[in-house]
C-alpha positions as CSV (number, residue, x, y, z in Angstrom):
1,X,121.8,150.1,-204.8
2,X,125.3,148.8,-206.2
3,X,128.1,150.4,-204.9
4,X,131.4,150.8,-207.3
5,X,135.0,151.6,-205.9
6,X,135.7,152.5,-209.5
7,X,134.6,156.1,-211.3
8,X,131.9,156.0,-213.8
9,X,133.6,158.0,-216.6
10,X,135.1,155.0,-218.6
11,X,138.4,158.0,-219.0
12,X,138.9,157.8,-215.0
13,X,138.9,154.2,-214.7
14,X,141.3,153.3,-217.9
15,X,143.5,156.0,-216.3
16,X,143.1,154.3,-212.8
17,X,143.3,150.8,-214.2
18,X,146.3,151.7,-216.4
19,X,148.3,153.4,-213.1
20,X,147.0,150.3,-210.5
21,X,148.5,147.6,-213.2
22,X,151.9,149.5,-213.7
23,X,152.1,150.6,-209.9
24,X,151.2,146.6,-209.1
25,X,153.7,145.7,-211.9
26,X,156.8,148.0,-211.1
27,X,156.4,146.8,-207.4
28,X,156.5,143.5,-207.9
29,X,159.9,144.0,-210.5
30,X,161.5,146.2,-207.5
31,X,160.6,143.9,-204.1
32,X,162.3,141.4,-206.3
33,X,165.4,143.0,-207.4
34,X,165.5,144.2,-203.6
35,X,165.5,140.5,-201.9
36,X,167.7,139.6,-204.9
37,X,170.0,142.2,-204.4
38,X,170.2,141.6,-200.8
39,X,170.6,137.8,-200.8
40,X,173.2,138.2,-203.0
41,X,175.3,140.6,-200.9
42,X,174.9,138.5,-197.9
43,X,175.5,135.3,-199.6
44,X,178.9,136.9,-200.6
45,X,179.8,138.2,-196.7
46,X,178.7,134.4,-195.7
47,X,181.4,133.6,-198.1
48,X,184.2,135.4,-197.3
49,X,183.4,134.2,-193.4
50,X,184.0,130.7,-194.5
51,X,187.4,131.4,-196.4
52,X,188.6,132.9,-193.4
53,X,187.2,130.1,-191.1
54,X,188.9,127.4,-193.4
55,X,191.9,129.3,-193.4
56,X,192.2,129.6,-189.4
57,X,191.2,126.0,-189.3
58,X,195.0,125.3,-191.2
59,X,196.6,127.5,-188.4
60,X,194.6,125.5,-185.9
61,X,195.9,122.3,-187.2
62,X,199.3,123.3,-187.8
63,X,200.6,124.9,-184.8
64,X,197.4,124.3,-182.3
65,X,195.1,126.8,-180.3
66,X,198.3,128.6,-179.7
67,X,198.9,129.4,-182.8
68,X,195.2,130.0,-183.6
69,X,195.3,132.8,-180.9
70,X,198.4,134.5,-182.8
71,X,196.7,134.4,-185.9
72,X,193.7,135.7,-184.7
73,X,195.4,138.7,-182.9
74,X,197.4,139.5,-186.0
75,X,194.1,139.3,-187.9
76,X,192.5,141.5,-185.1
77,X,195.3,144.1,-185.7
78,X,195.6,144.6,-189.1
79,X,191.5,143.3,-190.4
80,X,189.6,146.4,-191.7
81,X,186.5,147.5,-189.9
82,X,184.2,145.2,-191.0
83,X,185.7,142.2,-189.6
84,X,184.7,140.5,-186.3
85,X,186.9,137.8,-184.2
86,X,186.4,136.5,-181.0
87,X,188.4,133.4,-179.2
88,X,187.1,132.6,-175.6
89,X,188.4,129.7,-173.1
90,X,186.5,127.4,-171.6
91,X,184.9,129.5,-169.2
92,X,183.9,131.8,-171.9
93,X,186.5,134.6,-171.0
94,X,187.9,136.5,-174.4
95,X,191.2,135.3,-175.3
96,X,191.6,137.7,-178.0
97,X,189.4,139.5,-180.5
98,X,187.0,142.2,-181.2
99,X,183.8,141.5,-179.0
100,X,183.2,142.4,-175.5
101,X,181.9,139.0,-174.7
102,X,180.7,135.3,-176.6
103,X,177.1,135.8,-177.9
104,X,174.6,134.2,-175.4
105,X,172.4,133.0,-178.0
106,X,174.6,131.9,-180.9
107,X,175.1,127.6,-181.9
108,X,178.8,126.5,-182.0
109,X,177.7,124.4,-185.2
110,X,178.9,126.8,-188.2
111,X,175.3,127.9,-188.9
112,X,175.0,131.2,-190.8
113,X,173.5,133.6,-188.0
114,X,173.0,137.4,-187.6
115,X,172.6,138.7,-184.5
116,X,173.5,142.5,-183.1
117,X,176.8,142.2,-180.8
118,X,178.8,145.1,-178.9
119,X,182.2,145.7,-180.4
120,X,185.2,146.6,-178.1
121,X,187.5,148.6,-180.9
122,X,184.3,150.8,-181.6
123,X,182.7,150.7,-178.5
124,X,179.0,149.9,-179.9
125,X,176.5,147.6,-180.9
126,X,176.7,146.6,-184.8
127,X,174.9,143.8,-186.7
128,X,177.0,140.8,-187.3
129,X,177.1,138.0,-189.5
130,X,178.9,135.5,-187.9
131,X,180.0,131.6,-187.5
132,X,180.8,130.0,-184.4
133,X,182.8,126.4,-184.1
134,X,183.6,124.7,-181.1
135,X,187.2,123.6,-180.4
136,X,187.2,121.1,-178.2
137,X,187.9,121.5,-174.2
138,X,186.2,124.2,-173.8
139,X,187.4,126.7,-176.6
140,X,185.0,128.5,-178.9
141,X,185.6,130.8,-182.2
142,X,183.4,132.9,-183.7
143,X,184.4,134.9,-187.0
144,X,182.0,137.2,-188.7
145,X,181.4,140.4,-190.4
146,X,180.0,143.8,-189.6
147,X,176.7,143.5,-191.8
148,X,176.9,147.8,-191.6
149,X,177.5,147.9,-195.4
150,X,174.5,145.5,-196.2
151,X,172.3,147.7,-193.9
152,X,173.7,151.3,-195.8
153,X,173.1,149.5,-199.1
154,X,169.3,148.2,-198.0
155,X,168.9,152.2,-197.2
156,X,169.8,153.3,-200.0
157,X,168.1,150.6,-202.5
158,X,165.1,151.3,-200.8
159,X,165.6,155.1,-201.3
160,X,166.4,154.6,-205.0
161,X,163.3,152.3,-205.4
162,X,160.9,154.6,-203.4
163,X,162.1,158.0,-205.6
164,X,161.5,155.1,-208.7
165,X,158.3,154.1,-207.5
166,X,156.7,157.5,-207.5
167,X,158.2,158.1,-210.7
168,X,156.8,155.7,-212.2
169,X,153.7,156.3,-210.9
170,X,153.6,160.0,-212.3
171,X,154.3,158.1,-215.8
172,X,151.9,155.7,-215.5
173,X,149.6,158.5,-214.9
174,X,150.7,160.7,-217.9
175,X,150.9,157.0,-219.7
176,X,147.2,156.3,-218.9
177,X,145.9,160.0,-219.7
178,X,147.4,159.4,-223.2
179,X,146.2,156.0,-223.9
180,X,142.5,156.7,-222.5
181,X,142.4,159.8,-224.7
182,X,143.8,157.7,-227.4
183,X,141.3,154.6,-227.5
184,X,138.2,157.6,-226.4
185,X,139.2,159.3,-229.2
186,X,138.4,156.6,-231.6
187,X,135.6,155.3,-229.6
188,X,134.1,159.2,-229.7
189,X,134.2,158.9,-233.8
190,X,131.7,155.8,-233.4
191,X,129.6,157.5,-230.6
192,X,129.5,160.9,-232.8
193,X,128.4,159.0,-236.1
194,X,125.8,157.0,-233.6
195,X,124.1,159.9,-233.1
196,X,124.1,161.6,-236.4
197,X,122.4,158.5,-237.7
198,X,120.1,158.8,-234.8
199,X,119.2,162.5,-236.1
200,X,118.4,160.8,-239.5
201,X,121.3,161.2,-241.2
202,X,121.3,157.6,-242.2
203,X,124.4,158.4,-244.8
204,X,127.1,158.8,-242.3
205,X,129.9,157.0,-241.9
206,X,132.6,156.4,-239.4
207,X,136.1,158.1,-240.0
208,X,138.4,154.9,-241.1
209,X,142.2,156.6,-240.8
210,X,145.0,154.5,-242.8
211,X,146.3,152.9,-239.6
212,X,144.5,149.6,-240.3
213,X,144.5,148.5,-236.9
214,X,141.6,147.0,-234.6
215,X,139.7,150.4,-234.6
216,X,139.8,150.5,-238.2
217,X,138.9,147.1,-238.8
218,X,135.9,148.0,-236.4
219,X,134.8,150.6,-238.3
220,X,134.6,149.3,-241.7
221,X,132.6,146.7,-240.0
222,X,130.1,149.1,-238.5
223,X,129.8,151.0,-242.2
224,X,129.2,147.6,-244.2
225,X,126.5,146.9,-241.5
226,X,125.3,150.6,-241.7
227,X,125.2,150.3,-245.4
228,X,123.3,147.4,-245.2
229,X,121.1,149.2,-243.2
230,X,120.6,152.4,-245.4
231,X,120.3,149.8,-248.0
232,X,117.2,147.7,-246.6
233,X,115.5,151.1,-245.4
234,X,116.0,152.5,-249.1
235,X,114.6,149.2,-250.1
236,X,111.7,149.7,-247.2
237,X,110.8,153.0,-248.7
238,X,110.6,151.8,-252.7
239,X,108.7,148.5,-251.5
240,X,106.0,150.7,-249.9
241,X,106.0,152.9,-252.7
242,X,105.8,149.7,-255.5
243,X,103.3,148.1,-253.5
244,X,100.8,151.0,-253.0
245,X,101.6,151.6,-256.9
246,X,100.9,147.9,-258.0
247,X,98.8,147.3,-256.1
248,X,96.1,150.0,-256.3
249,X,95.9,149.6,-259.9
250,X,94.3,146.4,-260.9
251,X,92.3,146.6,-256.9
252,X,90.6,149.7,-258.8
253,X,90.0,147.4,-262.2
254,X,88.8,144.9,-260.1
255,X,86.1,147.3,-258.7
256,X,85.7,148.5,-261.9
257,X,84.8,145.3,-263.4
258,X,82.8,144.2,-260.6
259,X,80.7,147.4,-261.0
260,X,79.9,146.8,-264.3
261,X,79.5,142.7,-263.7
262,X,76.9,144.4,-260.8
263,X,75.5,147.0,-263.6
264,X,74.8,144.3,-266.1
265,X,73.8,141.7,-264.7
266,X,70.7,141.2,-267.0
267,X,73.5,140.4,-269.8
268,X,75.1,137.1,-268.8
269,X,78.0,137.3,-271.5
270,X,79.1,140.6,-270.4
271,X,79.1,139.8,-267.1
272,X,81.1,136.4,-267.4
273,X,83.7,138.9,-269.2
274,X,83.9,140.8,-266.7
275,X,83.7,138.6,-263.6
276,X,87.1,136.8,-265.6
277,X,88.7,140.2,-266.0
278,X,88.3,140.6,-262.5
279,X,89.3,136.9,-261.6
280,X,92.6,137.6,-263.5
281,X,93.7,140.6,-262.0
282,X,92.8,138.7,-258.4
283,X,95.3,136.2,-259.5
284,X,97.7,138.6,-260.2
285,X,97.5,140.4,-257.0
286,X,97.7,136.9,-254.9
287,X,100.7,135.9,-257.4
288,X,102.6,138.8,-256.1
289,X,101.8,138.7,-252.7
290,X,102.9,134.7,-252.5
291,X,105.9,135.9,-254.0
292,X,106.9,138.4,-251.3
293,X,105.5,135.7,-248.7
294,X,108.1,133.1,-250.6
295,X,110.9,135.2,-250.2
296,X,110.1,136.3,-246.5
297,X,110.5,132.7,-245.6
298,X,113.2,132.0,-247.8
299,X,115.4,135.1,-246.0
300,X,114.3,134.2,-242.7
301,X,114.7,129.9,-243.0
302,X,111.1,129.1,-242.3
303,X,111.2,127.3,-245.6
304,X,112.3,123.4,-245.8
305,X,115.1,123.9,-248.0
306,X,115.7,119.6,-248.0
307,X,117.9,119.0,-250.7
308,X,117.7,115.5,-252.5
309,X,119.7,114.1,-255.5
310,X,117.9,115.3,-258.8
311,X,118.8,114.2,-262.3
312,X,118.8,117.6,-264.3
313,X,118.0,116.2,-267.8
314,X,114.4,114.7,-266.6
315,X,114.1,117.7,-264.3
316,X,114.6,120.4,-267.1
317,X,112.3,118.7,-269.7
318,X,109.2,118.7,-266.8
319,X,109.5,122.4,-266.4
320,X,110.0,123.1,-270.3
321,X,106.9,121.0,-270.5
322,X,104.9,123.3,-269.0
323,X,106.2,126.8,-270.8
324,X,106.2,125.6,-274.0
325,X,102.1,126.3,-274.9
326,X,102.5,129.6,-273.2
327,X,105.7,130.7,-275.3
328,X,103.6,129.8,-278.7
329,X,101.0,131.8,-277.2
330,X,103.6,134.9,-277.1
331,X,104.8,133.5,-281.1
332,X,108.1,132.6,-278.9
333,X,109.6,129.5,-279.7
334,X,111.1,127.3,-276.3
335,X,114.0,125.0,-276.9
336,X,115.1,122.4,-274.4
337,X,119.0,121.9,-274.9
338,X,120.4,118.9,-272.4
339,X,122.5,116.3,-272.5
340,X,121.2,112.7,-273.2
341,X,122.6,111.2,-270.1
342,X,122.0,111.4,-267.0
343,X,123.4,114.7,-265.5
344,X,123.1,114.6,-261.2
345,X,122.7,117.5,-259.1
346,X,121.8,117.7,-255.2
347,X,118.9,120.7,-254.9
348,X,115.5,121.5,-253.3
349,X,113.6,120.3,-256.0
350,X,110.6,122.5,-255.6
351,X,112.4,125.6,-254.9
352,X,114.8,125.3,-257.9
353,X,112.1,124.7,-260.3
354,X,110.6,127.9,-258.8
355,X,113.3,129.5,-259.7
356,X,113.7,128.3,-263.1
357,X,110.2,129.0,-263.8
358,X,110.7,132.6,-262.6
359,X,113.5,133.0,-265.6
360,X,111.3,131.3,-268.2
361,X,108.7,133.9,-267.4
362,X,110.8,136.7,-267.4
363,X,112.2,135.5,-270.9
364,X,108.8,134.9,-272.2
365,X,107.4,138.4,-270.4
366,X,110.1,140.7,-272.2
367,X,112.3,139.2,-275.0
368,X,109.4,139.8,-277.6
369,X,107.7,138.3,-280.1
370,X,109.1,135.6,-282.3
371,X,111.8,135.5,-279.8
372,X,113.8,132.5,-279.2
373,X,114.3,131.1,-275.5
374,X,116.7,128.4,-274.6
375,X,116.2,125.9,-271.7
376,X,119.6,124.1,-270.8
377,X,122.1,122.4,-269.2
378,X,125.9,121.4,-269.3
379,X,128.3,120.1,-266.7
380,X,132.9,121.1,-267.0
381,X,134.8,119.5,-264.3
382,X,134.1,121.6,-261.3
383,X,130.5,123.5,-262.3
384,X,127.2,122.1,-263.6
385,X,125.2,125.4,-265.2
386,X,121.8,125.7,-266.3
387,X,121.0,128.5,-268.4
388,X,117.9,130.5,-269.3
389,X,119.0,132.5,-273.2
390,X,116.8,134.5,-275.3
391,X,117.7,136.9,-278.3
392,X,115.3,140.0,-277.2
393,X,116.5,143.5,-275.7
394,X,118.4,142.0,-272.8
395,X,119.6,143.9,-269.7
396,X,122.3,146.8,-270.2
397,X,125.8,145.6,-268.1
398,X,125.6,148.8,-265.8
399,X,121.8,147.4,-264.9
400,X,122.1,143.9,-264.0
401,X,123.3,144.1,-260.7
402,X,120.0,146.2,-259.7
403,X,117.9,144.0,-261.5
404,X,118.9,141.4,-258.8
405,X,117.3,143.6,-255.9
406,X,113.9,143.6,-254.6
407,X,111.0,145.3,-256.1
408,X,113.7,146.5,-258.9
409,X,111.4,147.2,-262.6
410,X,113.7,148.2,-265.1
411,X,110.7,150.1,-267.2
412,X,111.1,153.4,-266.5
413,X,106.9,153.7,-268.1
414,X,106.4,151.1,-265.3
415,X,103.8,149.4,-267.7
416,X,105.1,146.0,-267.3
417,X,103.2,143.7,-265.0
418,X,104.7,142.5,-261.7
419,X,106.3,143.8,-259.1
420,X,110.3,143.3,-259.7
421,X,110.4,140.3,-257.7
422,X,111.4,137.6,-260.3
423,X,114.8,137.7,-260.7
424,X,115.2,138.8,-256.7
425,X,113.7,135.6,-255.7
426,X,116.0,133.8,-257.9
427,X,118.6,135.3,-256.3
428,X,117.5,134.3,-252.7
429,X,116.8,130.4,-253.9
430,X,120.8,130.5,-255.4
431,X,122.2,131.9,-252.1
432,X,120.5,129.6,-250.0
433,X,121.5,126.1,-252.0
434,X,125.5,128.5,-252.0
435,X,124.6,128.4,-255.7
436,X,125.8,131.5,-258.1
437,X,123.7,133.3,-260.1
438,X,124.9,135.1,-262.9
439,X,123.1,138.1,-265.8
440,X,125.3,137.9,-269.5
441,X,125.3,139.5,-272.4
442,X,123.9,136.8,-275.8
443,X,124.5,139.6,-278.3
444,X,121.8,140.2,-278.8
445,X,119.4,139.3,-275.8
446,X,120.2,137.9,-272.1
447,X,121.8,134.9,-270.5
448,X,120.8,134.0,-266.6
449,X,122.7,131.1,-265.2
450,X,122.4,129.0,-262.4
451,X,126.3,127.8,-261.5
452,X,126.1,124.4,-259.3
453,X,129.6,123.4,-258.0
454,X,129.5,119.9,-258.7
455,X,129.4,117.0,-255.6
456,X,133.2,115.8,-254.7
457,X,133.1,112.3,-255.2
């Protein structure tokens, strides 16, 4: 079993986090300013102790210890209350000053030392700050100061920062309610729509407010990726529908035919018809189902997309080789428009002519009889395009973008064969060579490109 200091309502612990960093923070900022402030104070009483030093050190040198000891007692006389002077013979017996006795454990080499001594004009023990010189022959000085103001300040600093502490603390408490309801607040808008979408209401959306920050940017993620989502389960639900519609159509010819094949068997010309019928419509069905197979693999990478260098003109005329009997067999005519030299391009040579193939068919499938459709291919400076024009019916503007989607038939009668995967597929094979594929107007009729940025040299 683990074992957490820490609550486990994510509002408690930003609260408690947000109150231990400020509370860790604030005393941090005020030990410092207290050792700061101190140093300094006692840094400047070490300093005035060493002006007067150097200044009884003149009288010393001037008129002798004689004339040390007057100084010292006028000093003594008219000092305020914070000073401390002691002069002491050889034998340690006060000459003059302030102090009861010399220090037993104080150096006569001018270190900086504090140390509690008993003071004769107050008749107590105070906490000096002192330095003590030797004179030579026996003589000793010490000056110093009373260190009483240092100790009132340190009192009341540490007052001041103990009432600023607690302060602080009851802000960073108020602070951390206000930011954890802030940031749960948002966080509750995603949790909210979570769960909406859980009940099945696949349409909602997070609120996005016009702050534009992080939280925003967050949630117009998680609505593209939720309309994704609606998108491919709207495209889930028409694909089932499609392909229980397509096909259980020609699966029921196909029994049909094969039933009358079965029934006529003693007539060898009807049942050849028949058996072909039913041959076609099996061809059909394993056409459309390689197709959704194709673009499984495609969207998922399991298909070697190798790309090698290809040169377009040769390319083209293979492919238009192949469509041409079948567009005279529609009265279409097919005309191959590319230029005479070579024109190189870097593609997955099977998979573009698949999809190249999937335009000519479309063209051929719905532009009409005696329809023309042109094959071809031009290069500007930055784009190499092949093209795929006819002068039939064409696709309205406000259509062509959901002609690009899956299982997508345009026939409201839904008496055109296939399943609305030709154009889709062509789609797929573009994205994955970062090709772009384009649907425009020929007045009359339809032109589908294939743009190829063209190789930097």
């Amino acid at each position: 079993m683990k074992i957490s200091i820490l609550p486990n309502s994510a509002y408690l612990r930003i609260i408690l986090t947000y109150v231990l960093f400020t509370a860790a923070t604030i005393t941090g900022v005020l030990v410092f300013i207290y050792f700061s402030t101190v140093e300094v104070i006692e840094n400047e009483v070490a300093e005035v102790v060493a002006t007067e030093i150097r200044s009884l050190e003149d009288e010393y040198r001037s008129g002798g210890l004689a004339r040390l000891r007057a100084a010292l007692a006028r000093r003594v006389d008219t000092a305020d209350g914070d000073a401390i002077y002691l002069l002491t013979a050889p034998n340690n017996q006060r000459i003059v000053g302030n102090l009861s006795q010399w220090p037993p454990n104080i150096n006569t080499n001018g270190d900086w030392t504090i140390l509690s001594l008993y003071r004769t004009d107050t008749q107590s023990e105070v906490l000096v700050g002192a330095r003590a010189y030797s004179l030579g022959l026996g003589a000793k000085i010490l000056v110093g100061r009373d260190m009483r103001a240092r100790r009132d300040f340190q009192e009341t600093l540490t007052e001041a920062m103990a009432v600023a502490f607690f302060l602080v603390l009851i802000l960073a408490l108020l602070g951390g309610v206000i930011f954890s309801r802030l940031v749960l607040r948002r966080i509750k808008s995603i949790d909210q729509t979570a769960r909406f979408i859980m009940e099945g209401d696949i349409s909602k959306r997070i609120t996005v407010t016009e702050k534009n920050d992080e939280f925003d940017q967050l949630a117009t993620t998680l609505n593209q990726m939720l309309a994704k989502v609606e998108d491919l389960i709207e495209e889930l639900r028409v694909a089932t529908e499609s392909m229980a519609h397509d096909l259980r159509s020609p699966l029921t010819r196909l029994r049909g035919h094969l039933e009358q094949s079965h029934a006529n068997l003693k007539d060898n010309k009807a049942s050849s018809e028949n058996m072909e019928k039913a041959i076609t419509e099996t061809d059909r069905i394993l056409k459309d189902l390689n197709a959704l197979l194709n673009i499984s693999r495609l969207e998922t990478g399991l298909t070697d997309a190798q790309k090698k260098e290809l040169n377009l003109p040769d390319f083209l005329a293979n492919i238009a080789e192949l469509y041409v009997p079948l567009a005279e067999e529609n009265d279409m005519s097919l005309i191959l428009q590319i230029p005479e030299q070579e024109l190189k391009i870097i593609a997955n040579a099977q998979l573009l002519a698949q999809a190249i193939s999937n335009l000519l068919e479309n063209a051929i499938k719905y532009a009409g009889d005696g329809a023309e459709i042109i094959l071809s291919a031009h290069q500007n400076e930055n784009i190499t395009t092949i093209s795929v024009s006819d002068n039939g019916p064409g696709i309205a503007k406000e259509n062509r973008e959901k002609a690009l989607q899956r299982f997508v038939r345009l026939s409201p009668e839904r008496k055109d064969k296939g399943m609305g995967l030709g154009l889709y597929l062509v789609s797929v094979i573009t994205k994955i060579h970062n090709f772009k594929f384009t649907l425009e107007d020929n007045d009359p009729g339809l032109i589908a490109s294939i743009n190829i940025p063209n190789a930097e040299n």
